[in-house]
C-alpha positions, 0 to 999 in steps of 0.5 A: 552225458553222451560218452563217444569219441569224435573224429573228423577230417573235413574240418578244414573245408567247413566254414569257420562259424561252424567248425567252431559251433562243432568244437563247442559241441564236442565239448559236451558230447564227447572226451577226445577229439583226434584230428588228421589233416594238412598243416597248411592253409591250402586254397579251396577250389574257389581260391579261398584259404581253408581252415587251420584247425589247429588255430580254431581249436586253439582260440577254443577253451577246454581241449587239451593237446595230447600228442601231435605226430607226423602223419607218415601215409600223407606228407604236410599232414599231422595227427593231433589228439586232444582231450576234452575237458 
């Protein structure tokens, strides 16, 4: 098994089949997953509704929240680390 820790934060603008195809991924290729990205469900420059992350990871078995701060550099954005089961 692959033993590395996972960041992103372009989840949001990726399509939702994917960002959950990558939750499903990380599940067997990493422990910890750290997510730094806005709250809110923003539009995209198309005018559509981006990604809440939080929600997909939610719907997704096997991550466990750890700590989930204000992110202090950008207002409307959190810091959320997880554990992999």
């Amino acid at each position: 098994m692959l033993r590395f820790n996972v960041k992103s934060g372009s989840l949001p603008e990726i399509h939702t089949d994917i960002v959950c195809d990558y939750l499903a991924w990380m599940k067997h290729a990493a422990h910890t997953f750290l997510f730094i990205n806005h709250e809110g469900e923003p539009n995209a420059a198309d005018g559509a509704l981006q990604n809440n992350v939080s929600d997909l990871v939610r719907e997704s078995d096997g991550y466990f929240l750890l700590s989930r701060p204000l992110y202090w550099l950008r207002k409307g954005y959190v810091i959320e680390f997880y554990r992999i089961a």
